[in-house]
KOLDO-255913 format. One record per residue (C-alpha): x, y, z. Coordinates in steps of 0.25 Angstrom, whole numbers, always signed. Example, Ala and Ser with C-alpha at 12.3 -4.5 7.8 and 13.67 -1.06 7.14 Angstrom:
<site x="+49" y="-18" z="+31"/>
<site x="+55" y="-4" z="+29"/>
END
This chain:
<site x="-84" y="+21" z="+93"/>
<site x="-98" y="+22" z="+85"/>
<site x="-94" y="+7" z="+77"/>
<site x="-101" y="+5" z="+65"/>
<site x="-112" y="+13" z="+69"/>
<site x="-107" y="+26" z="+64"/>
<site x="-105" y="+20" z="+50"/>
<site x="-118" y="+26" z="+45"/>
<site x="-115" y="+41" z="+50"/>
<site x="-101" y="+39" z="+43"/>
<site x="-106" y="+34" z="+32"/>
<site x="-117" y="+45" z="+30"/>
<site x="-106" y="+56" z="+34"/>
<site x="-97" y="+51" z="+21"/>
<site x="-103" y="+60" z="+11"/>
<site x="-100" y="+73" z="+18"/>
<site x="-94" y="+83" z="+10"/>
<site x="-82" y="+84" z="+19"/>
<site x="-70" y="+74" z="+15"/>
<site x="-67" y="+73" z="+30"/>
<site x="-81" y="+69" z="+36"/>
<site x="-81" y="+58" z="+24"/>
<site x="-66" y="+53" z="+30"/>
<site x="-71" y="+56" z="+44"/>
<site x="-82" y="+46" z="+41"/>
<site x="-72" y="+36" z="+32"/>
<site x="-64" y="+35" z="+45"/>
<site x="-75" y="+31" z="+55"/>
<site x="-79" y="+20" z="+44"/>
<site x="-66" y="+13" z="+44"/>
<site x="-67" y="+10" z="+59"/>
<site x="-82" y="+2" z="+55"/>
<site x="-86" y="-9" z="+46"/>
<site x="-89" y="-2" z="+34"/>
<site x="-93" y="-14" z="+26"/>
<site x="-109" y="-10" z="+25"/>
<site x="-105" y="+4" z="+20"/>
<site x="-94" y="+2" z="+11"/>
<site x="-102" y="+7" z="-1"/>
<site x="-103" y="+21" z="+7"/>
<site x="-88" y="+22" z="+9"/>
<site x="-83" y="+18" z="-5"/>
<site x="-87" y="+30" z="-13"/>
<site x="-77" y="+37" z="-2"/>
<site x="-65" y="+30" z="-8"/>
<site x="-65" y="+39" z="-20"/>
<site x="-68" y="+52" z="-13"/>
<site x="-60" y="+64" z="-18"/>
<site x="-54" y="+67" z="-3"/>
<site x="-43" y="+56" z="-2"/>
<site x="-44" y="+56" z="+14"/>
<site x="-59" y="+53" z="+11"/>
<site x="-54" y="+41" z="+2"/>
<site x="-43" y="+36" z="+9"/>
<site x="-52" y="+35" z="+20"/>
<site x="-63" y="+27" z="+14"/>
<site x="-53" y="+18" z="+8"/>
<site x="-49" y="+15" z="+20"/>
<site x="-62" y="+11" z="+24"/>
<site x="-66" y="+3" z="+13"/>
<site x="-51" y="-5" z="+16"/>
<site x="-56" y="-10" z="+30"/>
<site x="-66" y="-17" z="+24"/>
<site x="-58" y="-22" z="+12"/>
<site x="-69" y="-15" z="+3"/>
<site x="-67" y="-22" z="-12"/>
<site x="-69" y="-6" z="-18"/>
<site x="-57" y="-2" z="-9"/>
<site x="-49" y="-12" z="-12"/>
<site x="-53" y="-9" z="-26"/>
<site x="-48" y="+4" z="-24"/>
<site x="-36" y="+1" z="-19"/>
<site x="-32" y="-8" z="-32"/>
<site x="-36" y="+3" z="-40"/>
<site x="-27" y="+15" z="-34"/>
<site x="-14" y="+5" z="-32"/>
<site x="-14" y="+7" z="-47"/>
<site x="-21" y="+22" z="-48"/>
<site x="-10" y="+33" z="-54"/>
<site x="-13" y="+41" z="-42"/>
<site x="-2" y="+41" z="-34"/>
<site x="-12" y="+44" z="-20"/>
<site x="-22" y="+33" z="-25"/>
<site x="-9" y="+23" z="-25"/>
<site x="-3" y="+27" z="-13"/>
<site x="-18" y="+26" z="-6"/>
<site x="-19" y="+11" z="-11"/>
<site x="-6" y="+8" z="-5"/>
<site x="-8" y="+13" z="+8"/>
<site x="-22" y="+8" z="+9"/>
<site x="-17" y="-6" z="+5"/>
<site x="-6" y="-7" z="+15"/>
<site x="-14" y="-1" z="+27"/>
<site x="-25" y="-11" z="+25"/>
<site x="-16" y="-23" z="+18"/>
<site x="-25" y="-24" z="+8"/>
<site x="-22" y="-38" z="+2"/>
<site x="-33" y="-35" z="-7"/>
<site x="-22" y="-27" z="-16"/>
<site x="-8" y="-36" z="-14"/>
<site x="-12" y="-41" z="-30"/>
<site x="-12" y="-26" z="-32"/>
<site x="+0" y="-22" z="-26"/>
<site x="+8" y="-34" z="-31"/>
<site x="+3" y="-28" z="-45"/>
<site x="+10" y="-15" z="-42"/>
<site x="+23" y="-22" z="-38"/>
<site x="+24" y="-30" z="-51"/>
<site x="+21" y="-16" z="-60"/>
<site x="+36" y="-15" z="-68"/>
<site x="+43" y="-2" z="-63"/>
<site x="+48" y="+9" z="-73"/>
<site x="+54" y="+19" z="-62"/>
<site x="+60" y="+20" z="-50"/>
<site x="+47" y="+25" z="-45"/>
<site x="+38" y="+13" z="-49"/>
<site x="+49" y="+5" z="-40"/>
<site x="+46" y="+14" z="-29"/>
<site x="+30" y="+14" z="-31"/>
<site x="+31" y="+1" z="-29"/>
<site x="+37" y="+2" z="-14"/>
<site x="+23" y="+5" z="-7"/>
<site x="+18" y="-6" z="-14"/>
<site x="+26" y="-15" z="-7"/>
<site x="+24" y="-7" z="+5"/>
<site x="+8" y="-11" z="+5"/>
<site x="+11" y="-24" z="+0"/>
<site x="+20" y="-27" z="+13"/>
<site x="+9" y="-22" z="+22"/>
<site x="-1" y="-31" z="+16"/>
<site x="+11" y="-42" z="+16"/>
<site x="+2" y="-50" z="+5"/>
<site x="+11" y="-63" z="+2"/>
<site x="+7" y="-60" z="-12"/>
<site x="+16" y="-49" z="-13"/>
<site x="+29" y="-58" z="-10"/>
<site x="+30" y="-61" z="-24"/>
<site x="+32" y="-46" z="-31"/>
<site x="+40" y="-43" z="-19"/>
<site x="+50" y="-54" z="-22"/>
<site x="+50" y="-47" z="-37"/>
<site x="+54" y="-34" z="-33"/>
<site x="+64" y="-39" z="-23"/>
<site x="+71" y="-46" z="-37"/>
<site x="+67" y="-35" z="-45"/>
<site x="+81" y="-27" z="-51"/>
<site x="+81" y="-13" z="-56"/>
<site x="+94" y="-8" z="-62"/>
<site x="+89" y="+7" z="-62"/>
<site x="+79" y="+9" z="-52"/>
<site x="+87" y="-2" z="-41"/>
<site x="+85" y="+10" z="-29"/>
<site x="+71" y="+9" z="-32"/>
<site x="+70" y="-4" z="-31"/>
<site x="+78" y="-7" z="-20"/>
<site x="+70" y="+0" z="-13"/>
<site x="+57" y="-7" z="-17"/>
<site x="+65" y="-17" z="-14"/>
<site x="+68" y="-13" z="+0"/>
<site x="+53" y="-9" z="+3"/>
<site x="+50" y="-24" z="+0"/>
<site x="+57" y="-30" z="+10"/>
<site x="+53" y="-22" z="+21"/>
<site x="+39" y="-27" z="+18"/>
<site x="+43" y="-42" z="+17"/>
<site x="+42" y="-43" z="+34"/>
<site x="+28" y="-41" z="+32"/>
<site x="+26" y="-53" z="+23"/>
<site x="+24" y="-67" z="+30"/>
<site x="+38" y="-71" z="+34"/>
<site x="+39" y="-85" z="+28"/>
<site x="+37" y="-79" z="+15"/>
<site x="+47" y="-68" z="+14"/>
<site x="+57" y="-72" z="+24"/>
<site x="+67" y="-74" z="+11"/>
<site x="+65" y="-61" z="+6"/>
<site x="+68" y="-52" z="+18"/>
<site x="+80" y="-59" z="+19"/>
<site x="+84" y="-54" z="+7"/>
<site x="+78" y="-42" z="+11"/>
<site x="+91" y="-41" z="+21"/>
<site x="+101" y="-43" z="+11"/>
<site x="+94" y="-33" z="+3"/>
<site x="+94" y="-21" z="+13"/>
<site x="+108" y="-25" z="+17"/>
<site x="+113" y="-22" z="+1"/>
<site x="+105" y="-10" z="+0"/>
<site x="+112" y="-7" z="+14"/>
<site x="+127" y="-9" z="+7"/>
<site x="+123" y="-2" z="-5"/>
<site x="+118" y="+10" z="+3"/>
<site x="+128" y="+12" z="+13"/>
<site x="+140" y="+9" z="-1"/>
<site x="+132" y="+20" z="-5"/>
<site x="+132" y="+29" z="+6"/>
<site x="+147" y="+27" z="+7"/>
<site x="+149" y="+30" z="-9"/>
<site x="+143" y="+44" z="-6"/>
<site x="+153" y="+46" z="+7"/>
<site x="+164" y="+44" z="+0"/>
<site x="+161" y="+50" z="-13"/>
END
């Protein structure tokens, strides 16, 4: 209710010792124009409490902060599993065009394992709620990519790719979700052949 007025107690309230003041204060931020303090918030992106971090991440977003957006490039291709995970959710909720390039670069990494395919599922995820045009063109490799030992996996990649392509402007995908149809109804045979397999047997 305050505005922009109450920036400067939140911003002064940020170095208390307690990780949930600093969040406390992160979240009032993010409802005002933090562009004339954003040097203040920055040092909160590496805090050690992750709540702490996430939050002022989230500020910094809003504004499409340049050290953010840095940020994000870096933990899309951090070992840390959370730091990955925290990139791809921040991307997707704030459809982040600013890291298609760096996403698309995921998507074009060769895979070695079954998990490497399936890593590769919230990537498209994020990439669909962004719905960059950009990204058509790694999609259409996947959907013609072929895997003789790890096909599950990659039909399911496949599968998580065209339940994205509705998000994507019509005119430019409208052959691929129908093929989209033929390939669900295959996968819907091989399933139920499947099932039936296991009933009899």
């Amino acid at each position: 209710e305050f505005g922009d007025k109450i920036i400067p107690e939140a911003v002064k309230r940020l170095h208390d010792d307690r990780w949930f003041v600093r969040r406390n204060m992160l979240y009032i931020l993010q409802d005002t124009d933090t562009r004339e303090v954003r040097e203040s918030i920055r040092p909160f992106c590496n805090d050690e409490n992750r709540k702490v971090s996430v939050a002022a991440l989230k500020c910094l977003l809003k504004q499409r902060d340049h050290y953010a957006i840095e940020m994000m490039r870096e933990h899309l291709t951090s070992e840390s599993k959370d730091k990955f995970e925290q990139a791809i959710n921040l991307s997707s909720s704030f459809r982040l065009t600013e890291v298609v390039e760096d996403l698309i670069s995921l998507l074009k990494i060769q895979e070695r394992s079954g998990d490497d395919i399936i890593t590769k599922i919230p990537v498209v995820k994020a990439l669909g709620d962004i719905a960059d045009p950009r990204a058509l063109d790694v999609l259409r490799e996947l959907l013609s990519s072929k895997s003789i030992f790890h096909r599950k996996m990659l039909d399911q990649l496949k599968r998580e790719v065209y339940k994205t392509l509705p998000k994507y402007p019509h005119e430019l995908v409208n052959d691929l979700v129908e093929a989209g149809t033929e390939f669900a109804k295959e996968l819907f045979k091989e399933e139920s052949a499947h099932v039936r397999k296991g009933e009899s047997g």
